[in-house]
Backbone as CSV, one residue per row, in Angstrom:
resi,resn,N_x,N_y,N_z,CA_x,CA_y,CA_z,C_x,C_y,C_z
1,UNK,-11.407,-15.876,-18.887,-10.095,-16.492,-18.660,-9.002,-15.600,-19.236
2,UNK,-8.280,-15.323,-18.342,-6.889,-14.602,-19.173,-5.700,-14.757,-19.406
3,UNK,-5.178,-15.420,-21.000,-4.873,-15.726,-21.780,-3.826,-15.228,-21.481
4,UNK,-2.415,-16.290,-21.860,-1.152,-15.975,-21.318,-0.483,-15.588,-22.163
5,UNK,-0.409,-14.077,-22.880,0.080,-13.638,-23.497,1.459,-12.822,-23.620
6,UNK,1.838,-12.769,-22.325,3.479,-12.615,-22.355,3.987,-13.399,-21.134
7,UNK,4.594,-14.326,-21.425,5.284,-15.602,-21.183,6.943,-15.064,-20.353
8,UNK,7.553,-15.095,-20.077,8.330,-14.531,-19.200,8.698,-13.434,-19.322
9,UNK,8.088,-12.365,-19.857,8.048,-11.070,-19.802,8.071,-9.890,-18.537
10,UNK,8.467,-9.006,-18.663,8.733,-8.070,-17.369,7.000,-6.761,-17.383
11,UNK,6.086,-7.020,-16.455,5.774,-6.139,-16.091,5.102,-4.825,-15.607
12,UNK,5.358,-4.064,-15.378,4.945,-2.704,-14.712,3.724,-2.854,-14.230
13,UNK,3.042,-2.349,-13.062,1.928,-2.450,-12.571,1.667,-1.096,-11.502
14,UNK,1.062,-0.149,-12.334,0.795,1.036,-12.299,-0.706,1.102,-10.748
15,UNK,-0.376,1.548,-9.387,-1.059,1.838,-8.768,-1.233,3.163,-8.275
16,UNK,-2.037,4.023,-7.565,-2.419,5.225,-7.386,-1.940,5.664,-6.718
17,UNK,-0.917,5.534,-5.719,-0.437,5.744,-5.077,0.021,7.153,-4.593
18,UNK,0.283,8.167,-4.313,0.593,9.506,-4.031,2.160,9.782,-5.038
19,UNK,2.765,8.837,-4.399,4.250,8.492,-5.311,4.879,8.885,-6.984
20,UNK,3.062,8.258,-7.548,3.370,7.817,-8.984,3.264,9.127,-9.766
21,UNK,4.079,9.351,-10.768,4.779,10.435,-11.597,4.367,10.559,-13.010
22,UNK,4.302,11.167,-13.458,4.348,10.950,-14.911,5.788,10.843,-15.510
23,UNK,6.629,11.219,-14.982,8.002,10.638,-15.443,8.287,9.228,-15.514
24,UNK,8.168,8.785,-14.180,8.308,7.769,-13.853,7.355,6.142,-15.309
25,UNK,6.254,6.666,-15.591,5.503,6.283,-16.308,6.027,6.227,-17.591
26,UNK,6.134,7.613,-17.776,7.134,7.628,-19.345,7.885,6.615,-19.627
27,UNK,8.722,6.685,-18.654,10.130,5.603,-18.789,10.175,4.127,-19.309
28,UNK,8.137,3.804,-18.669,8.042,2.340,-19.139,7.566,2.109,-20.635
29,UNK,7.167,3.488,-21.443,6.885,3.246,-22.427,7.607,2.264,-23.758
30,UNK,7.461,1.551,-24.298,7.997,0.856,-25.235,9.225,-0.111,-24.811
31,UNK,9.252,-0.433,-23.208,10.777,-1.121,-22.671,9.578,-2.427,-21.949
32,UNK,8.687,-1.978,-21.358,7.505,-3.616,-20.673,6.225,-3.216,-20.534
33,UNK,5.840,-4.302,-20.372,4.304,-3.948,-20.594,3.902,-3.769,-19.513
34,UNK,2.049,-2.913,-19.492,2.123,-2.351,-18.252,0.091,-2.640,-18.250
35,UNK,0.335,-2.726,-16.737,-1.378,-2.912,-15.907,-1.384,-1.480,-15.408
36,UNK,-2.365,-1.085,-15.759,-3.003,-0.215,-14.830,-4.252,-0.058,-13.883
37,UNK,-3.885,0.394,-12.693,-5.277,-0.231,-11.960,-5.544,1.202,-11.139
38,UNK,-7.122,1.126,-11.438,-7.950,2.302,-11.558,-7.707,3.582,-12.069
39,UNK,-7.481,4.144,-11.450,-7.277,5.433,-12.155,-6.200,6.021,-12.528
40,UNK,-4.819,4.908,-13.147,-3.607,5.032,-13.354,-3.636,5.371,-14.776
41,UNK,-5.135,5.175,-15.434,-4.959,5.298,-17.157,-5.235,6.714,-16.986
42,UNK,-5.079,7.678,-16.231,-4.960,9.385,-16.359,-3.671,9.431,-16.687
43,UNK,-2.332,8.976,-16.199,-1.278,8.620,-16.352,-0.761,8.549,-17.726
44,UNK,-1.440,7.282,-18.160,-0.702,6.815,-18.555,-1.657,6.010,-20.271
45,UNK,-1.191,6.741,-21.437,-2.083,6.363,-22.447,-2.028,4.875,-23.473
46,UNK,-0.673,4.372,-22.370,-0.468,2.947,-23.662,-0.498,1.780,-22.502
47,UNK,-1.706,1.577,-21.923,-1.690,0.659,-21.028,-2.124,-0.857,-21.972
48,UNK,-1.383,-1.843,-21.543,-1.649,-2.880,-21.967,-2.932,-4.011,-21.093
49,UNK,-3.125,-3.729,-19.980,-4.297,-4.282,-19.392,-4.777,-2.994,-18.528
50,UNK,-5.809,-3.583,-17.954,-6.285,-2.786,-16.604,-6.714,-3.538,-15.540
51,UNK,-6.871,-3.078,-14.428,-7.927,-3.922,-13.263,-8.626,-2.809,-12.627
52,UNK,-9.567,-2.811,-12.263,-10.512,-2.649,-11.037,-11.374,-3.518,-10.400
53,UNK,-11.298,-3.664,-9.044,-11.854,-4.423,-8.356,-13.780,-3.817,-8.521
54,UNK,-13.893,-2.870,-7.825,-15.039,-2.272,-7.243,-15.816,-1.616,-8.751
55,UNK,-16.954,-2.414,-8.636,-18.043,-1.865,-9.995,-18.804,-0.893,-9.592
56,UNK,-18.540,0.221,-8.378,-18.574,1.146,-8.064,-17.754,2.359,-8.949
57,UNK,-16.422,2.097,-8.935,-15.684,2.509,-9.704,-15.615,2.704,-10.915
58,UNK,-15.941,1.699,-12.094,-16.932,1.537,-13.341,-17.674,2.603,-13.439
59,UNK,-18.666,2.005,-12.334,-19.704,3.420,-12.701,-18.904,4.962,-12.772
60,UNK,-18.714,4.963,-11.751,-18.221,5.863,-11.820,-17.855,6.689,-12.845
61,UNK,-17.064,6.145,-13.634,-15.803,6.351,-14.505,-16.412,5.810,-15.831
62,UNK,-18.022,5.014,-16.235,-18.160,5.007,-17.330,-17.801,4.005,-18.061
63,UNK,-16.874,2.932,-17.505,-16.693,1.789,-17.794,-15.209,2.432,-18.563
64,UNK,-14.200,3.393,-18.446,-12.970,3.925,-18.801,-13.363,3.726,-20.680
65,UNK,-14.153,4.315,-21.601,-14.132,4.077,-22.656,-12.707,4.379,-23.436
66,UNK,-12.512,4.900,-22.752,-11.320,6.149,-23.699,-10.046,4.743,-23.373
67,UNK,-10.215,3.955,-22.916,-8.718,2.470,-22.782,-9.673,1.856,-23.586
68,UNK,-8.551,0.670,-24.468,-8.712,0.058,-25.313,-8.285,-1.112,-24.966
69,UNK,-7.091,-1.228,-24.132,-6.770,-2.251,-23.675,-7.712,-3.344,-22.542
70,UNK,-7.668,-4.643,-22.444,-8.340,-5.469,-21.747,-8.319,-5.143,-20.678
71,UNK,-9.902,-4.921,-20.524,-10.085,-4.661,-18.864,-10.837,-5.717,-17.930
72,UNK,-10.344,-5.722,-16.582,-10.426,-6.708,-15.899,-11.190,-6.112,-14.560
73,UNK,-11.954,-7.506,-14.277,-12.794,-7.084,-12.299,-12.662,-8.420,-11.947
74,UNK,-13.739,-8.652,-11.138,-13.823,-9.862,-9.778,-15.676,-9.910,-10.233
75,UNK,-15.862,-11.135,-9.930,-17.301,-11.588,-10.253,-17.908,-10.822,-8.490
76,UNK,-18.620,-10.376,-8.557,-19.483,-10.026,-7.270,-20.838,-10.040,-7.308
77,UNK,-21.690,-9.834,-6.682,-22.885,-9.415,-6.402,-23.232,-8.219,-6.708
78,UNK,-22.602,-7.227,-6.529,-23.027,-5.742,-7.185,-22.955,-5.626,-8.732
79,UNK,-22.221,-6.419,-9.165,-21.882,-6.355,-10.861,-23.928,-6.780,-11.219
80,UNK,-24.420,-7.518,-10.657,-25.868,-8.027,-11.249,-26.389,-7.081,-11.701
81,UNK,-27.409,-7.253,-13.101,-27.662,-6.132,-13.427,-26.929,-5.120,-14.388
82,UNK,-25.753,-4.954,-14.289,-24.695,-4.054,-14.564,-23.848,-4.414,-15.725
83,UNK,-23.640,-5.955,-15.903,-23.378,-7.110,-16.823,-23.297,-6.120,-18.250
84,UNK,-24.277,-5.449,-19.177,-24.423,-5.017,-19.943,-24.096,-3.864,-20.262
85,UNK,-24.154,-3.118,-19.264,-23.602,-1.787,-19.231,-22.326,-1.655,-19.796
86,UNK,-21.238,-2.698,-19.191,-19.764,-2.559,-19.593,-19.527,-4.182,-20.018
87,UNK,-20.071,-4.315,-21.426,-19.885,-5.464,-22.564,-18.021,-5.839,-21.964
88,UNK,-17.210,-4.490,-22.323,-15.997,-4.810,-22.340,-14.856,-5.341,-20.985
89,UNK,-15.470,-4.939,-19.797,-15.192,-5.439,-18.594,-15.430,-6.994,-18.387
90,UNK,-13.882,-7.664,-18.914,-14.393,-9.320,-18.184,-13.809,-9.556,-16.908
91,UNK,-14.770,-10.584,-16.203,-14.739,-10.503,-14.793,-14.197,-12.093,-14.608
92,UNK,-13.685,-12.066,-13.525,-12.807,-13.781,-12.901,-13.557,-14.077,-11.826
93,UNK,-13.795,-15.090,-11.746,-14.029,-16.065,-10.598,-13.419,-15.268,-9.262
94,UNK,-14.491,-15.092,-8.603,-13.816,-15.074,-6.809,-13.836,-15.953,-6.617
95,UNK,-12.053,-16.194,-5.980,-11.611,-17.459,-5.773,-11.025,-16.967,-4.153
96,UNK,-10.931,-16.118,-3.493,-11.025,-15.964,-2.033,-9.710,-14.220,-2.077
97,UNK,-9.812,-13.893,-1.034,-8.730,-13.000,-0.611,-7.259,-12.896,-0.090
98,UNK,-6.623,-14.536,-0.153,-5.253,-13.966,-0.024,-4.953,-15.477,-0.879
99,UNK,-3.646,-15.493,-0.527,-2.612,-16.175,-1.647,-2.625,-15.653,-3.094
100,UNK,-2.228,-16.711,-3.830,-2.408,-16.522,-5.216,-3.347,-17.735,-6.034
101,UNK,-3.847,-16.916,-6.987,-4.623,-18.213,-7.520,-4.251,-18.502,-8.884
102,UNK,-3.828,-19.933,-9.310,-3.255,-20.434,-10.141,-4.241,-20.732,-11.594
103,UNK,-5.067,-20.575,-11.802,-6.744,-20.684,-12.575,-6.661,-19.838,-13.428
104,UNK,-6.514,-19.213,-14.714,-6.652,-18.102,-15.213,-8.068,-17.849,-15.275
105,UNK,-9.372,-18.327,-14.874,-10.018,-18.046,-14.954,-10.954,-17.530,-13.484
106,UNK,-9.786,-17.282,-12.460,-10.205,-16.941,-11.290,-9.086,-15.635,-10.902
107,UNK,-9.623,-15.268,-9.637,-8.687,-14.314,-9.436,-8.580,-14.065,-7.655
108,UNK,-7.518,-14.165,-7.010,-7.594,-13.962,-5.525,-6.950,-12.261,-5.184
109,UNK,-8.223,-11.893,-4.895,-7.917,-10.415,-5.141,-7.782,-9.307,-4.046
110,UNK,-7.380,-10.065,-3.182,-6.413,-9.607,-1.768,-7.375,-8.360,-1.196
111,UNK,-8.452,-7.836,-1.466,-9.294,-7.163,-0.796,-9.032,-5.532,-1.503
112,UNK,-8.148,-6.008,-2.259,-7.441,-4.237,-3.172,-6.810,-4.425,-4.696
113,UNK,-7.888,-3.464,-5.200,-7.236,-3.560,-7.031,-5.475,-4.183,-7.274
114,UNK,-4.549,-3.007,-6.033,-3.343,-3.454,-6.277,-3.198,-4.932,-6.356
115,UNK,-3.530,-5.320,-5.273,-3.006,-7.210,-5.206,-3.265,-7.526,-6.150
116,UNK,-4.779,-7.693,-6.664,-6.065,-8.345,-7.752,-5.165,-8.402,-9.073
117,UNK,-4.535,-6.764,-9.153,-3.699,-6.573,-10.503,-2.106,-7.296,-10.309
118,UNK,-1.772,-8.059,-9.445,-0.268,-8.826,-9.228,-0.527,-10.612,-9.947
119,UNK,-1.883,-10.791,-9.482,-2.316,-11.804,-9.774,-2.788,-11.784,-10.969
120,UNK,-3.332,-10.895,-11.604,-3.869,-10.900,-12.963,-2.519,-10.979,-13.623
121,UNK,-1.303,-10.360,-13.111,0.207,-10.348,-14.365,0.248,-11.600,-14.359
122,UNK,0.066,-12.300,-13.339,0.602,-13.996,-13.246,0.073,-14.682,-14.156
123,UNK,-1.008,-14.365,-14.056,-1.647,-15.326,-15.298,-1.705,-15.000,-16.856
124,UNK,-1.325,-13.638,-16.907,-0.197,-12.924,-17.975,0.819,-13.719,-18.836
125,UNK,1.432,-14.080,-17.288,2.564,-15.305,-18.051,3.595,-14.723,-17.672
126,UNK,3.680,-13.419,-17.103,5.066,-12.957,-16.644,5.883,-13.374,-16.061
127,UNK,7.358,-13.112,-15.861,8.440,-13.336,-14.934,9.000,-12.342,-13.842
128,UNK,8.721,-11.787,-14.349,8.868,-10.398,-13.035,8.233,-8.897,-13.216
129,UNK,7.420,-8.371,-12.212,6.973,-7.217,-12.168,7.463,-6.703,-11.300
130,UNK,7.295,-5.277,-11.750,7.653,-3.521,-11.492,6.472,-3.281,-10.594
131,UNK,6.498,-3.064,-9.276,5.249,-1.833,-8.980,5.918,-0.804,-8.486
132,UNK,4.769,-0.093,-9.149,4.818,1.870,-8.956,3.672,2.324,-8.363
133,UNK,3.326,2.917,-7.170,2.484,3.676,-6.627,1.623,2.923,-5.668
134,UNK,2.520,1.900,-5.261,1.839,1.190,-4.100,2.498,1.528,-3.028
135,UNK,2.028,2.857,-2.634,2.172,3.368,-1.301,1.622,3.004,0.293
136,UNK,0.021,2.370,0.128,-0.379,1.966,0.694,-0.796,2.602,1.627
137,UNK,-1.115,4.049,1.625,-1.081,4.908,2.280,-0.506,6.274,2.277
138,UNK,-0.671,7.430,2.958,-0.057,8.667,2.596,0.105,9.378,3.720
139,UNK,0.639,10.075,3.796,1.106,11.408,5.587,0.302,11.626,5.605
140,UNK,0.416,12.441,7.179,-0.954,13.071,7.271,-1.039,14.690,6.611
141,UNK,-2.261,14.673,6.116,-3.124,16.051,5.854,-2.049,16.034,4.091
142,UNK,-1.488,15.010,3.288,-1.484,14.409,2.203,-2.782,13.746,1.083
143,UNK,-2.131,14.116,0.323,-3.627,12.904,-0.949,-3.191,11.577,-0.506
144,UNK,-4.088,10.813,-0.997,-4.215,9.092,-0.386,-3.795,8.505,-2.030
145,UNK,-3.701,9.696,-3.283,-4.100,9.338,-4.401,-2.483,10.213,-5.662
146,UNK,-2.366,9.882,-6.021,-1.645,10.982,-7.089,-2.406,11.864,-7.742
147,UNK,-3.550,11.694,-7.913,-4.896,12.648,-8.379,-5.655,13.594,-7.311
148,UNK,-5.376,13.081,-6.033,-6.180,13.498,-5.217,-6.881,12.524,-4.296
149,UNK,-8.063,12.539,-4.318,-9.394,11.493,-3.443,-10.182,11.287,-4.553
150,UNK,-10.615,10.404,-4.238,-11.662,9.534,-5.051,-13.305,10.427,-4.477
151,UNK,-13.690,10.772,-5.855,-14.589,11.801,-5.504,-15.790,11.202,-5.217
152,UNK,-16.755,10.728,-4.624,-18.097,10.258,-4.632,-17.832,9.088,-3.757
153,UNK,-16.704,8.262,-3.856,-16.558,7.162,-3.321,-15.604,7.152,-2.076
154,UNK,-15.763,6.067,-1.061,-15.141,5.448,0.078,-13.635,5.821,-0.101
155,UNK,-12.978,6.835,1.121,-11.593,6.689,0.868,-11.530,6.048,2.303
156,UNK,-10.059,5.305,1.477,-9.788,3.964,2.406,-8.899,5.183,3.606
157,UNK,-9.282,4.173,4.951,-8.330,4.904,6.013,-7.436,3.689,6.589
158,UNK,-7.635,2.506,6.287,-7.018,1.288,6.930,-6.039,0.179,5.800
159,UNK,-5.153,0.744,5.497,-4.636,-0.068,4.975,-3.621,-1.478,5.396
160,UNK,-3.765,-1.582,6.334,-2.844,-2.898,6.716,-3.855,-4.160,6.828
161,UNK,-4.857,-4.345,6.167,-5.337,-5.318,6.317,-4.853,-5.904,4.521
162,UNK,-5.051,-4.531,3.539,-4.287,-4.993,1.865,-3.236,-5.256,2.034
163,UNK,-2.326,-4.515,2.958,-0.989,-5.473,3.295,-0.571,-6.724,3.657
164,UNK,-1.527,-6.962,4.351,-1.097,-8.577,4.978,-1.324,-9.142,3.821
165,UNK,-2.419,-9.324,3.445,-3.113,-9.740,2.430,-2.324,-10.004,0.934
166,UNK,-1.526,-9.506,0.979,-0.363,-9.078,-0.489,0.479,-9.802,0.360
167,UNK,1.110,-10.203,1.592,1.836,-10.493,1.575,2.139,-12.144,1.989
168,UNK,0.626,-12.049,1.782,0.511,-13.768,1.671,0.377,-14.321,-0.166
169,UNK,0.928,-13.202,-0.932,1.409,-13.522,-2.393,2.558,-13.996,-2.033
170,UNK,3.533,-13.707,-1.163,4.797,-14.265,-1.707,5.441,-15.284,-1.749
171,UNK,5.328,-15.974,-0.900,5.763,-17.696,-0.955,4.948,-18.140,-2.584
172,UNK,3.717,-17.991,-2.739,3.726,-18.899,-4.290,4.220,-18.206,-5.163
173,UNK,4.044,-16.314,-5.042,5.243,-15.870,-6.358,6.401,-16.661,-6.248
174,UNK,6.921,-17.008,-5.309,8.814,-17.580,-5.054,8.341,-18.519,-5.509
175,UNK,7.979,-19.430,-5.267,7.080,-20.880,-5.874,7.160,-21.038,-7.614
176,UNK,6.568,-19.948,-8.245,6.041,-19.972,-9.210,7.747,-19.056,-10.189
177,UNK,8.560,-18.883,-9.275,9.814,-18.102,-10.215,9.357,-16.444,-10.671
178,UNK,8.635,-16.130,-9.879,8.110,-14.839,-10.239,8.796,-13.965,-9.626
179,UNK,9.739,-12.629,-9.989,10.000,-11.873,-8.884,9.507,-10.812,-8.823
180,UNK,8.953,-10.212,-7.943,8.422,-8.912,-7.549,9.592,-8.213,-7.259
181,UNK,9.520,-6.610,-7.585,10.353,-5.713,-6.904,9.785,-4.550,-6.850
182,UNK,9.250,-4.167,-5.809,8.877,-2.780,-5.465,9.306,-1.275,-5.470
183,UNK,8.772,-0.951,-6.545,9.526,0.648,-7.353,9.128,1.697,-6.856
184,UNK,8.168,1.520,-5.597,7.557,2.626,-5.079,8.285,3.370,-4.644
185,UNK,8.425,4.744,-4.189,9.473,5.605,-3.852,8.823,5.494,-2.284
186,UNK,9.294,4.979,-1.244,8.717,4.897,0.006,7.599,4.374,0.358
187,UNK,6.578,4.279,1.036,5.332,3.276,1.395,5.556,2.465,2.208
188,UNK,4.533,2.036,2.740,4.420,0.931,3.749,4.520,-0.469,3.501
189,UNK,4.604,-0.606,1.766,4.530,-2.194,1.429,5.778,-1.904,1.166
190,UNK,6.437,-3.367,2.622,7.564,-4.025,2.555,7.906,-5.518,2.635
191,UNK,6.720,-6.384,1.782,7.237,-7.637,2.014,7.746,-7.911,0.679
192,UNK,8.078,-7.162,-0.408,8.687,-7.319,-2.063,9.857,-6.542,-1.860
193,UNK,11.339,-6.673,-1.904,12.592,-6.379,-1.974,12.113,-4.880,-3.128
194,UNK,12.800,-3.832,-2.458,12.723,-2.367,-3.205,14.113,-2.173,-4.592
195,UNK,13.727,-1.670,-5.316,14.150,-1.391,-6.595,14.352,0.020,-6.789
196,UNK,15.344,0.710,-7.225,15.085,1.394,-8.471,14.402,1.186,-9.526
197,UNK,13.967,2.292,-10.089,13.063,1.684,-11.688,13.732,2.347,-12.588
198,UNK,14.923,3.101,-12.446,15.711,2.940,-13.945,16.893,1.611,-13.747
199,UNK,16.921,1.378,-12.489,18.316,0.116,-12.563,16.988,-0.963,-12.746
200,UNK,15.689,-1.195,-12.709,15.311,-2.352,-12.928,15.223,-2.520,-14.392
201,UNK,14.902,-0.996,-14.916,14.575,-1.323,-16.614,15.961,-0.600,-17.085
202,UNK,17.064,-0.836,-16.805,18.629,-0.798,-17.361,18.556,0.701,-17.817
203,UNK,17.906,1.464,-17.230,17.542,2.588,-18.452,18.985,3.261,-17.644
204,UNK,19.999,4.232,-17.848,21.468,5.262,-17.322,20.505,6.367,-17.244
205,UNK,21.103,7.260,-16.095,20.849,8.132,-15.795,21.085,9.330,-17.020
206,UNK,20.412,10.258,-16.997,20.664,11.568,-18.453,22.131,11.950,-17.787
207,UNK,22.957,12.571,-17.677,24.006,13.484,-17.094,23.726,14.849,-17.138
208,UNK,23.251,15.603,-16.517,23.006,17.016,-16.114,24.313,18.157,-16.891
């Protein structure tokens, strides 16, 4: 179950997106708290949660020892077995693939870490999140990734099915007083009103 530990708080939700910067990252240090989902903790060293959907990924990656912060999945069938391996990975209730789920001890995880990790802020306790690097996609003969490709594993070629899917979050975010604003620098996810991310976190421009 995950414990509502910042109560109308702002934030950040770090995805892989081609987009995402290490500048951009910097900026959120010490101003909101921040999710990172999958392989955004290369990024980024003061993450306050994590998500990954796929215990493919885990493996992968070792169960991310080197984060300290609470890490999060989805109960599945492939996790069997695996349970022990990563003591520190707690997992939520599959509670289905779109909307939002109101349960802190479940999670509706839209078929993609990104969504999975919108819903995990909710039950956070937040009031409004930041996303960064939800591109949802990339040009052609582009990375799909800010790192690159996902080495060993499935790169996605279809993303408009995580889109729809996210965008049957928004009526209960509006519901629930939550606002999303999308910090991505371009991408295909357009059902969250677009932001700047220094006018969202008040930060002034340096002057050259």
């Amino acid at each position: 179950m995950v414990p509502r530990l910042w109560p109308n708080e702002t934030v950040a939700i770090l995805a892989t997106g081609p987009s995402l910067t290490r500048d951009d990252v910097e900026l959120l240090r010490g101003r909101v708290k921040v999710i990172g989902v999958n392989d955004a903790y290369r990024l980024c060293d003061f993450l306050d949660a994590m998500w990954a959907t796929d215990v493919s990924w885990w493996m992968k990656h070792e169960g991310v020892k080197s984060v300290t912060a609470p890490k999060w999945s989805v109960e599945h069938k492939t996790w069997k077995g695996r349970e022990s391996r990563f003591p520190d990975v707690q997992r939520l209730k599959n509670t289905g693939s779109r909307g939002l789920e109101h349960d802190p001890a479940g999670i509706r995880h839209q078929s993609n870490s990104g969504g999975a990790a919108i819903n995990l802020a909710v039950h956070y306790g937040v009031s409004r999140i930041l996303l960064l690097g939800y591109d949802m996609g990339a040009r052609k003969g582009q990375p799909s990734h800010f790192f690159g490709e996902h080495r060993g594993l499935a790169r996605t070629q279809n993303y408009h099915p995580f889109i729809d899917a996210i965008g049957t979050m928004v009526a209960p975010l509006k519901a629930l007083g939550v606002t999303v604003l999308n910090c991505t620098r371009g991408g295909a996810l357009t059902c969250f009103p677009r932001a700047d991310l220094r006018q969202a976190l008040g930060v002034a421009e340096v002057a050259a």
